[in-house]
Each structure stands twice: as structure tokens, then as C-alpha cells.
N, C-alpha and C positions, 0 to 999 in steps of 0.2 A: 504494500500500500504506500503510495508517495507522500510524504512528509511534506511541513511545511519549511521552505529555503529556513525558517531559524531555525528549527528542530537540526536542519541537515546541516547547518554551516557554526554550530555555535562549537563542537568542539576547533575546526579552524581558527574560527577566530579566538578564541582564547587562548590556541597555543599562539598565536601571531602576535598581538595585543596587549599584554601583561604590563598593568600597574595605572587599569585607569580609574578611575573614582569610582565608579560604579558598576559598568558593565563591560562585558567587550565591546569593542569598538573597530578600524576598521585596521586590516594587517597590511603590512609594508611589504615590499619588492624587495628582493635582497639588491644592493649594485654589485656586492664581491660575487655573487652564486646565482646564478641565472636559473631559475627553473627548468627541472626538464621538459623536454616534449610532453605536451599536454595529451592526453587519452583520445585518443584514435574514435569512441565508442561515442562522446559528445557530439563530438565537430560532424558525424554522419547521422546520428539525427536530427542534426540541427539544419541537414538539408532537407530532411521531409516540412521542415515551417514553411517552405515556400509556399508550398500546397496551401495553404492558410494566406500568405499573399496575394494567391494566384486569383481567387474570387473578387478582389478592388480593382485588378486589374484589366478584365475584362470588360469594365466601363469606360476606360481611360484611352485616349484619344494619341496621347505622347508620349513615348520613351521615357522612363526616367534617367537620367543620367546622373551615379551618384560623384559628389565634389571630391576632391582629390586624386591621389594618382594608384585608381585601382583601386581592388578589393580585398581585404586579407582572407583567407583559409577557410576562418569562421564564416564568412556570411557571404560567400561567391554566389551558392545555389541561391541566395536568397535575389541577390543582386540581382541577376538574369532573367529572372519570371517578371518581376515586379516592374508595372508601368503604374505611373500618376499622371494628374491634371487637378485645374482647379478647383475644388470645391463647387465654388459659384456653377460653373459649368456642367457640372457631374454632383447633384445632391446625395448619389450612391456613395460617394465620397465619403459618406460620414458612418458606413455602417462596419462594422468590423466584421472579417472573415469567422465561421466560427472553428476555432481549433481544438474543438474536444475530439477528435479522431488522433491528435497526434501525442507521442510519446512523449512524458514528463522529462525533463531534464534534470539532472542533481545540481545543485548550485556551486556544490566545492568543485562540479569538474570545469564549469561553465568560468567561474573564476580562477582557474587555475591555466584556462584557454586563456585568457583575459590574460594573464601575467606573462604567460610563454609570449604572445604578441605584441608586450610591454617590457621586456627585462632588458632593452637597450638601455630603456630610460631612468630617471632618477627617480627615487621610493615617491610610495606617496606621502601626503603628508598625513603627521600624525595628531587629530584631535579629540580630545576627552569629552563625555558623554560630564555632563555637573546634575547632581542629586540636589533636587529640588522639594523633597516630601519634605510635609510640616506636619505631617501625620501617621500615623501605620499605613503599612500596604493594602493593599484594598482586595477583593477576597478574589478578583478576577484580572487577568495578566495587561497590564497596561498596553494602550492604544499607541502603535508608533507611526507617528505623520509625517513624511516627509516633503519639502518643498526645495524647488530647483527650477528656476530659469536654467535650461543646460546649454544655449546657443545654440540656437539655428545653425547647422553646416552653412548654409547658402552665404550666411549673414554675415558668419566668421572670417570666410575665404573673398565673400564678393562685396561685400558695404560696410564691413566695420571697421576698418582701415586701423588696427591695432601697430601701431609703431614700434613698441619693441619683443613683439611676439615673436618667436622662429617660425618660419613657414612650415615648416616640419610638428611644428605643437597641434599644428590643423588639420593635418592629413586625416582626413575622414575615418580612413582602414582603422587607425589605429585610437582616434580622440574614442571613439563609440566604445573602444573598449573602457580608456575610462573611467567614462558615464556607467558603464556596465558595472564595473569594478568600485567605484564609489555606491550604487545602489545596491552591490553585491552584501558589500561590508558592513551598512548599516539595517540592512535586513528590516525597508518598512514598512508596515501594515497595511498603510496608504500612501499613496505617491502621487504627488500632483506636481506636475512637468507644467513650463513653458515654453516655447521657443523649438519643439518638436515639429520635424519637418522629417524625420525618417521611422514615422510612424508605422508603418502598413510593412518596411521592409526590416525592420532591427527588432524595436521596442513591443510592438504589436506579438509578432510570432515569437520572442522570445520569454517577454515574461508571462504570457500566456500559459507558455509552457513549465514557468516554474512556479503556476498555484492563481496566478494574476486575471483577474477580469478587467478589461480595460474600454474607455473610449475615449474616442477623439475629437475635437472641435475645430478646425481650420478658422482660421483668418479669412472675410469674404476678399478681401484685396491684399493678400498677402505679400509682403516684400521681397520675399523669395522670389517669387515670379518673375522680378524685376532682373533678378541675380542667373546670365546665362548656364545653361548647366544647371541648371536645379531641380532639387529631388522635389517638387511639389508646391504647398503652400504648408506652411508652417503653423502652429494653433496649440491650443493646448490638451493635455492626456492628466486623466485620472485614472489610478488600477488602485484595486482593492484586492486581498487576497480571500479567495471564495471560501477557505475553511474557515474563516472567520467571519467573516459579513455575509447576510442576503440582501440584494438588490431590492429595495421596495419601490422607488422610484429617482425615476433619472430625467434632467430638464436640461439642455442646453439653449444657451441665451445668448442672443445679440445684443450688446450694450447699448444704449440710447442715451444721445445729449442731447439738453433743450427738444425733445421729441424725433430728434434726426435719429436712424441706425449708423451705429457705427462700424468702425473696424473689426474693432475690439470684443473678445468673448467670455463667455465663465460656463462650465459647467457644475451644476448642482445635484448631487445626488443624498436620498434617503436610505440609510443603509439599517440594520438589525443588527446588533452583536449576539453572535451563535451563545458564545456565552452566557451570556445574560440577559439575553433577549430586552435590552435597552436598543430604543433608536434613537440617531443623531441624524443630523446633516453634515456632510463635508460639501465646499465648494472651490472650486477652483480658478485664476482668472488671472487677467494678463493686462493693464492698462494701457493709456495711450504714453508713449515718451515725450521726451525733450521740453527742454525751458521752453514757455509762453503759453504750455497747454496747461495751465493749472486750473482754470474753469471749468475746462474740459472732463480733466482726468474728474473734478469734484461731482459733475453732471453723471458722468460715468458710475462713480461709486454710489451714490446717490439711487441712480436704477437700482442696480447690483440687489442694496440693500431691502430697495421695495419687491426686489423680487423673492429676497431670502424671506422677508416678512412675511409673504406668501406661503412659503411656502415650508415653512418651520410652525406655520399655524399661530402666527404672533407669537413668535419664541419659544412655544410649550416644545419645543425640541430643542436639543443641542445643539450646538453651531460649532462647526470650524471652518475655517476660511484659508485660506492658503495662496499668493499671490504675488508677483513682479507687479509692483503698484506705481515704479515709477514715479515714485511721491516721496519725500523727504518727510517726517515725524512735525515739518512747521506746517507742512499745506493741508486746506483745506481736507481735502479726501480722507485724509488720516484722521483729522478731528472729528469730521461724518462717523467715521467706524466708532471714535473711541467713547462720544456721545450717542449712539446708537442705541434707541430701544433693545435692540439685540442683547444688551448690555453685554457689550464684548470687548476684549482684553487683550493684547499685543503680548505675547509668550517669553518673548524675545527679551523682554524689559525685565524677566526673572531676573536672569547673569546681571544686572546692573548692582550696586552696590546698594541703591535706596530702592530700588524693583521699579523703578519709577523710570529710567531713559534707554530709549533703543541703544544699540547695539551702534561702535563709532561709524561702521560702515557692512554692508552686503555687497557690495560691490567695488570693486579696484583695479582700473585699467588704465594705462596711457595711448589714444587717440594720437591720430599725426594733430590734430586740432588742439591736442595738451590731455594732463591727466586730468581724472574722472574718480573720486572716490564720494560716494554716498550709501545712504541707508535709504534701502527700495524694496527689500522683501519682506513678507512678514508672515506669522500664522497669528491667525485670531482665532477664539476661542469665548463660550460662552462661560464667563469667569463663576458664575452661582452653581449651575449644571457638570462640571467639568473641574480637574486641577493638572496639573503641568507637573510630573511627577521627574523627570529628568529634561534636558534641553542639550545638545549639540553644542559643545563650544567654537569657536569662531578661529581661523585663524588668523596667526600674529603677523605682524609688518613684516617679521625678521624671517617667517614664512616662506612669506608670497613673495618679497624678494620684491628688488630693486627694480625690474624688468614688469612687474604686478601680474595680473591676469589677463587671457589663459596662459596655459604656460605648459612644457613638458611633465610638467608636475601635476597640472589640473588643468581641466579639460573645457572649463567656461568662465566668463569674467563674473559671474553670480557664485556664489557662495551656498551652497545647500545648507537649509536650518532642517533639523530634525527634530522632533519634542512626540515625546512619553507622557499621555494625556489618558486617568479615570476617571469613572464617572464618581463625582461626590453622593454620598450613601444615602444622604435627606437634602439635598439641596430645596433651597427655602427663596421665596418669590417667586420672581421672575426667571425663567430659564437663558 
């Protein structure tokens, strides 16, 4: 019977891992000792996924052409079958293949692919999971959410004109691994992605295949488009792991300012914890960028939240929120959330010293246009219903290095927050 990726991967990670505050966390590449050849038995069923791409593809009008130079070992088969187009063009677009005919993958071997196609490179980095209980453990295994803008391929190679990046940090074959490799490590519950544009051929058929239910949301004008050579339109992904969650109900939403549609999307889903048969909401979402849009982005949030109001039934359910907000903690947008009926709460503000200021930065890059560090990510969480039982620490300056984000070392200029969230025993009010 298949387990789930933590049952399978927690002895790995613990021998990798040793000495973090609380739990394991994610394991390093050796530089002196290269892993060996990764198992023959993974990398050939990981060609029967395609089968699982092959069904988006048959709507789709254009080649996909994935960015960089080739494809590595792990996902050739994949590459080859799989054609996209835009959304807008093809509403088929948004359905996923289904992959319950294909064989489960174990996650130590899938990560251990991941490493063999990585050990040129330098370790990853290494950061501590910070215990956050103010309480005893609560009688059912805490909820891990994780959040990542991961960089669009198109976006990275064709419009974000990173200045001191190695063009080599972008090679597609290898960045995916990893994204792989970081969501490998942290082993979460929930996964809400941004900036995903190779949905249908990497992340769809693979974590499918290790427990994951997943959907997709495109961009209707996606910037990828713009970018020649592109795998698609880029949007955002939620996956939930089915041994844990049932799907009650799933909504994806086009964001509205001043009543226009916009770019910009969120998906919301209703989910069941098998455990405890409590329901919440998670939702996921991707705001508009760049200085001058702050009315925007505030119109934008603003929908979002009348939609979650909707659809939480005026709060009587849980909330998590999970999001590239493209918003600094002074704008507007962020003040919507944090004065929200939702009565909801920025996670991230635990790690601070008075619990009270975000986090110095989620993002840190230098542009040919100059450097770039702000705080734009966040997980929100319904503070009454819910408590934040651990949080992903951040890394350091000394880190990320002189050169910032991405980098040989990490694979997107976003920063993945992760947070260990149960439900509170009597929560009292408002949810």
C-alpha cells in the first residue's frame, strides 16, 4: 500500500538534517561525494506520466517548446507528448488529466533523481523549521502549508533580466529539479504555487503521482506568451494530499478591479481533514506587480476577500490564504486582509520578536534596473479557528549571497514560507 511522501521520506530526512529545532527539515547535496546513479526503476515510470499529459494535449493547437537547452533523463518522455496553448483559447486548459491508472512513485527515489541531476552544484541551503506552540500538541498531526512563487521558466530566461544570475542557474532540465527537491524536503500537506507554467508536463504528473491532487488556474493574458519559446501560460497550482483531505468544493476566480476582470487569479478550495473531519478553506493567489498598481492590487484583494466571504459562509470556516501579493506590509491590500472580517492573521509575523512585523524580506534579487528586496509573500490564516504550531525560517543575507536570487543554490527569486497550522480545540467567536 503507498504511503504518504512523509511516512516515506522522514527516515531520509532525519539522517540528512540533524540538529534542527524541531523537526527534520530539508537534507543537503554533498559537494565532496556526488550521489550515485539514481534507480533505474523511478526514472521508467516516471515515463508512463506522460500518458497523464497526453489528454491536455490533444486540445492544444502549438508545440510546447520547453526553455533551456534540452531535457534531462527524468522528464524526456514527459517533454515529447506534451503540447500547450493559451488558456483563453482552449478552456480545456484548465482540466487536469486524471492519473489514477499510473504507478505511485516513492519520494526518497524521486529525490534522490533530483540530487544525481544536481551534484554538480552547491548544497542546498540549510533552514530550521522555529516551534511556535504556546500550548500542548493537539490530538491530530498538524496541517503543513506550503507557499512559493517558484518563477515562471519563460519569465526567468525571457523578461526578468536578472543581472547577476549565471545563465546556467536557469537551465530548465535542471532549476525543476530544485523546485522538486525543495518541495521534496519539506514534505507539505498543501502546496500553493505561483508563477507555474510547466504544469501539465513536470508538476501535474509528478506529484500526482506521489499522493497529490492538484489544479491549475492560468493567467487569461499570461506573460509567458509574450516570452518566444514558451511552455504555455503560467497561473497558479494548488495540490493537496488525498490521504489527508476530501475535496468538498473547488472555485477558481478571476480577480476584478473597480468591476473590470483582470489578469490576475486565486483558487479556493473546501477541503475535510480525514482526520478529524474539520473543514477549512485554503486559497491561493497571485497579485498584480510593480510600483503604481497599489489601487489596483487593493481592488484586487478586496474581490478576493468578498469572494472568501462567500464562500467560508461568513467565516464559520477556517481560512488560509497563501499568496505572491506583490504588496509590501505598508499598502493598502495588506491592511484589507489584516482588518478583514475574516479576522485573519499574517503567520509570518510569529518569527518576529514582538509577533507583530513581517519578515525583512520574501524576496531578493538584483535586476539590470538595480536591486529589488521586499516583503510580498505571505500565509494568512484565520487567527481564532486555527494556531501556527511551527513556521519555516527565512534565509540569511550571508545565505543568499552577494549575487541574491535565483541562484545555483535556489531555484526562484521568492523565498518558500512553510507553517505547521491546528485546528484550536474551542475556538471562540468568530472563525
Amino acid at each position: 500500500m503507498y504511503q504518504s511522501p512523509r511516512r516515506l521520506c522522514s527516515a531520509l530526512l532525519h539522517r540528512d538534517a540533524p540538529g534542527l529545532r524541531r523537526r527534520p527539515g530539508p537534507g543537503l547535496r554533498s559537494q565532496s561525494s556526488p550521489p550515485a546513479a539514481a534507480p533505474r526503476r523511478a526514472s521508467l515510470r516516471l515515463s508512463a506520466a506522460a500518458s497523464a499529459a497526453s489528454g491536455a494535449a490533444r486540445w492544444c493547437s502549438r508545440p510546447a517548446c520547453s526553455m533551456g537547452n534540452g531535457t534531462s533523463r527524468l522528464y524526456s518522455a514527459l517533454a515529447k507528448t506534451l503540447n500547450s496553448s493559451a488558456a483563453s483559447q482552449h478552456p480545456e486548459y484548465l482540466v487536469s488529466p486524471d492519473p489514477g491508472h499510473l504507478e505511485p512513485i516513492d519520494p526518497k527515489e524521486l529525490l534522490e533523481e533530483c540530487r544525481a541531476v544536481l551534484h554538480t552544484r552547491p548544497p542546498r541551503f540549510q533552514r530550521d523549521f522555529v516551534d511556535l506552540r504556546t500550548d500542548c500538541p493537539g490530538s491530530h498531526p498538524p496541517i503543513r502549508v506550503m507557499q512559493w512563487n517558484i518563477l515562471a521558466q519563460a519569465l526567468g530566461e525571457g523578461k526578468d533580466n536578472f543581472a547577476q544570475c549565471p545563465v546556467e542557474a536557469l537551465k530548465w532540465e535542471e532549476r525543476k529539479c530544485l523546485i522538486l527537491e525543495e518541495i521534496l524536503a519539506y514534505q507539505p500537506d498543501i502546496l500553493c504555487l505561483q508563477e507555474v507554467d510547466h504544469y501539465f508536463d513536470t508538476f501535474q504528473p509528478l506529484l500526482s503521482r506521489l499522493g497529490y491532487q492538484g489544479t491549475f488556474f492560468p493567467k487569461p493574458w499570461s506573460p509567458c506568451l509574450d516570452v518566444e519559446r514558451n511552455n504555455g501560460p503560467d497561473g497558479c497550482a494548488l495540490f493537496f494530499l488525498q490521504n489527508r483531505f476530501k475535496l468538498v468544493h473547488s472555485a477558481n476566480i478571476r480577480l476584478t478591479a473597480m468591476t473590470l476582470k483582470t489578469n490576475q487569479v486565486a483558487i479556493a478550495q473546501t477541503m475535510e481533514c480525514k482526520e478529524s473531519g474539520r473543514q477549512f478553506c485554503i486559497a491561493v493567489t497571485h497579485l498584480k506587480a510593480r510600483t503604481g498598481w497599489e489601487q489596483f492590487r487593493s481592488a484586487q484583494g478586496c474581490d478576493l476577500l468578498q469572494n472568501l466571504q462567500s464562500i467560508t459562509q461568513g467565516a464559520k470556516l477556517p481560512l488560509i490564504v497563501c499568496g505572491d501579493f506583490n504588496a509590501e506590509p505598508t499598502e493598502e491590500v495588506y491592511k484589507r486582509f489584516a482588518s478583514s472580517s475574516l479576522n485573519l492573521d499574517s503567520a509570518y509575523k510569529l518569527l518576529s520578536a514582538d509577533g507583530q512585523s513581517e519578515p525583512p524580506y520574501t524576496t531578493w534579487k538584483i535586476r539590470t534596473s538595480g536591486e529589488c528586496r521586499h516583503t510580498l509573500d505571505y500565509i494568512w490564516y484565520s487567527k481564532h479557528a486555527l494556531s501556527v504550531r511551527s513556521a519555516l525560517d527565512l534565509l540569511t543575507e550571508e545565505q543568499i549571497g552577494p549575487n541574491r536570487l535565483p541562484s545555483l543554490n535556489y531555484p526562484s527569486d521568492h523565498l518558500s514560507l512553510v507553517c505547521d497550522f491546528s485546528f484550536n480545540e474551542e475556538p471562540d467567536g468568530l472563525l
